[in-house]
N, C-alpha and C positions, 0 to 999 in steps of 0.2 A: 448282826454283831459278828466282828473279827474272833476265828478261832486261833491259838496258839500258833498253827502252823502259819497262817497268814501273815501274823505281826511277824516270825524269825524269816517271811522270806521278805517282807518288808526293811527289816532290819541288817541284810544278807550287805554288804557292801559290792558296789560294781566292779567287776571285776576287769581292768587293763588290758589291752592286747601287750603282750611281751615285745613287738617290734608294731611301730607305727605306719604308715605308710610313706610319711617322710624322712624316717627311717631307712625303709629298705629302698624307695628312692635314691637316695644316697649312698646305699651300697651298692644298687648295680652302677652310679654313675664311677664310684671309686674301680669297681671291680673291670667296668668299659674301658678307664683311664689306662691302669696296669696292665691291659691287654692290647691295647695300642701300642705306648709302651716297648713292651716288649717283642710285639712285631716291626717297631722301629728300628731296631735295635740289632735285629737279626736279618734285616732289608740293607743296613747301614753299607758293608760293604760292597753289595751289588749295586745299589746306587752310586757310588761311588764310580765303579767301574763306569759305567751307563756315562757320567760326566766326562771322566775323564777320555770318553771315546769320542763324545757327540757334541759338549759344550765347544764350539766356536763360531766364529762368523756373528748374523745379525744377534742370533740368540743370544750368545755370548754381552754383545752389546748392549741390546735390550735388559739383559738379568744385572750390568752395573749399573746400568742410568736408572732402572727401580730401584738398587741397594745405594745409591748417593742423595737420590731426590726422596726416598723414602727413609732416611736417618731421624733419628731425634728431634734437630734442628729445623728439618724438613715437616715434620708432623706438628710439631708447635707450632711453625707457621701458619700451617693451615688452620689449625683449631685457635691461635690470635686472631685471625680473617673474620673466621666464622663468628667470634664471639664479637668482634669486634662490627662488624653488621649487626646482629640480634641487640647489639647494645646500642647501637644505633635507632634501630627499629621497634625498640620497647617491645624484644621478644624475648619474656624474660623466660619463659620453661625452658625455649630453646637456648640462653644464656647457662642456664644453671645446669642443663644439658652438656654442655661443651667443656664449660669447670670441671663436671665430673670425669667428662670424659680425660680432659689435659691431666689432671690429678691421678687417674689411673695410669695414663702413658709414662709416668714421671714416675711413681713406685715400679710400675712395672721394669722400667728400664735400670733402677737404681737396684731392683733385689736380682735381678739375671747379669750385671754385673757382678756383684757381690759371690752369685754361686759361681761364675766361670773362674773368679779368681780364686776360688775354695777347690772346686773341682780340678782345673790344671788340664783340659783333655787337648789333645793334639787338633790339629785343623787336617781337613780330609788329605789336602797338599802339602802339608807341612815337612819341608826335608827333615825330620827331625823320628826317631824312634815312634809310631804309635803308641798312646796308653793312655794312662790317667794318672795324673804325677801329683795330684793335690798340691798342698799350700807345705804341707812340709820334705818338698823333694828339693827346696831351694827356692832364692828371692830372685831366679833370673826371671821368671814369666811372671811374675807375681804383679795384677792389673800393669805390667808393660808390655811385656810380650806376645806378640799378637801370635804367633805359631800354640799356645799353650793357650789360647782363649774361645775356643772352639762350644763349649755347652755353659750354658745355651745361648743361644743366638740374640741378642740384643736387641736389632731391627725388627727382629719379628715379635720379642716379648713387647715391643714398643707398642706396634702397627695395631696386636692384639688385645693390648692393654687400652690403645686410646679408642678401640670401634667393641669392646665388650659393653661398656654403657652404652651405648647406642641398641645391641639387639637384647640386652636384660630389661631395657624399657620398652622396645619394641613388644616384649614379651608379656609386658603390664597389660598394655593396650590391648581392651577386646577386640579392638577392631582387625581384620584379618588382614586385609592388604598393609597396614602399617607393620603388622609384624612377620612377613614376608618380604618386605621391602628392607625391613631394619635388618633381617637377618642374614637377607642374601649381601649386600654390603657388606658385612661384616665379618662371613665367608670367602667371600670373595677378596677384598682385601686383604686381609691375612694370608690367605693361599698364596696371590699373586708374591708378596714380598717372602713368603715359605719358598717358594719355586723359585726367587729369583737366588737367595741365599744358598740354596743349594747348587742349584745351578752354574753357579758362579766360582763354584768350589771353596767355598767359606767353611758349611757346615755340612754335619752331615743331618739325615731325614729325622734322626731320633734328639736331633738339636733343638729344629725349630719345634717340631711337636711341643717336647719339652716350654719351649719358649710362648707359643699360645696357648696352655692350660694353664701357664703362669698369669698369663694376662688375662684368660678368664676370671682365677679365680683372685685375682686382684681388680678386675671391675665388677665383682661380688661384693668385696669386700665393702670398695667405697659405697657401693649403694647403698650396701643396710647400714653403714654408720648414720643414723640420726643426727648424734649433734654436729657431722658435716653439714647433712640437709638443712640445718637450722641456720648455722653460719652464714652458708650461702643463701638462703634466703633474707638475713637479714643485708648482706653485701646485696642485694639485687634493690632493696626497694630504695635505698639511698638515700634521695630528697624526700623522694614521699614516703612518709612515715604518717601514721595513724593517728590526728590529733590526741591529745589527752583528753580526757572523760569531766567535764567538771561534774564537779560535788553538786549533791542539793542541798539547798542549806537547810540548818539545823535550827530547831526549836528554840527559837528566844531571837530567833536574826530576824532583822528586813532584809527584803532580798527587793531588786529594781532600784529605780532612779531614788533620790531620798529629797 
């Protein structure tokens, strides 16, 4: 038989940890971000110099024909291709794969827009005063002006928006070679179009940064939206759809030939 004390620790409710582990997960990932960041930031001008001594010749080359062939237009290409085989080939994960991924390049590229024309920051070359002139220093740079379009980098919110779903699923997969594979892709591409934007004297280092934690966390986004995943899984099965269920009939029918 339960004494007094037994039933009040019975009774005792469990007590919560105050910060969860996905919790502070996310705080050192914010606390990583800010500290990047602001090492970008304070590299900005040295890098600069660095360019403006070393960028010419093949390199030079090489860093515009990755910033022309790697545009907007350029990355939809490829990810039309690709989906456009998988849709071919009744590859539908890997179709609904490629949506996600085009759909990320697409916000991605439309909200890194949006803040270069809010922010106003000079381009590393720009003959014009250094600064950050925002959206109320006047409508000359205002989305025209390319000297005043400088943060963040676009090509690169693109590049990292459209290969984020690629290594967040990579990430799903237990299997390890798949998400080594997805990841290093994903890395890598992004760097290569980071380097070349800089290099090229477009941006500076605390641009593109900027510009691949946008597109991170904009192929975040689209993944955990569910009723995306729904959509598109209903745009995938197309023809085939799941006959309907018939009824069994009810009490007082013939059912069969008559």
């Amino acid at each position: 038989m339960l004494n007094q004390r037994d039933l009040n620790l019975r009774r005792r409710p469990e007590l919560t940890p105050v910060v969860t582990e996905q919790t502070a997960v996310w705080l050192v990932v914010v606390v990583l971000t800010v500290s990047l960041m602001v090492l970008a930031f304070r590299v900005d001008d040295a890098v600069t110099d660095v360019v403006r001594a070393n960028a010419m010749g093949w390199s030079k080359r090489l860093a515009v024909c990755i910033s022309f062939w790697g545009d907007f237009l350029g990355v939809m290409a490829i990810g039309g291709a690709i989906c456009g085989y998988a849709w071919k080939k009744q590859r539908r994960n890997l179709k609904r794969l490629i949506i996600l991924m085009m759909l990320s390049a697409v916000l991605s590229g439309a909200a890194s827009n949006v803040l270069r024309a809010v922010c106003g920051r000079t381009r590393p070359f720009a003959k014009v005063v250094p600064g950050w002139y925002g959206p109320t220093a006047g409508t000359a740079f205002w989305c025209t002006s390319h000297a005043y379009q400088s943060f963040p980098s676009s090509h690169t919110a693109v590049v990292a928006g459209f290969l984020a779903p690629l290594a967040l699923r990579g990430c799903r997969i237990r299997r390890r070679r798949s998400f080594v594979m997805s990841s290093a892709v994903a890395l890598v591409g992004t760097s290569v179009m980071a380097w070349a934007r800089v290099w090229n004297g477009s941006h500076h280092v605390s641009d593109v940064l900027a510009s691949a934690i946008l597109g991170l966390v904009m192929g975040v986004l689209v993944l955990r939206k569910a009723h995306i995943n729904r959509w598109l899984l209903r745009l995938f099965r197309g023809a085939s759809r799941i006959p309907a269920v018939r009824r069994a009939p009810q009490c007082g029918t013939i059912s069969g030939p008559v």
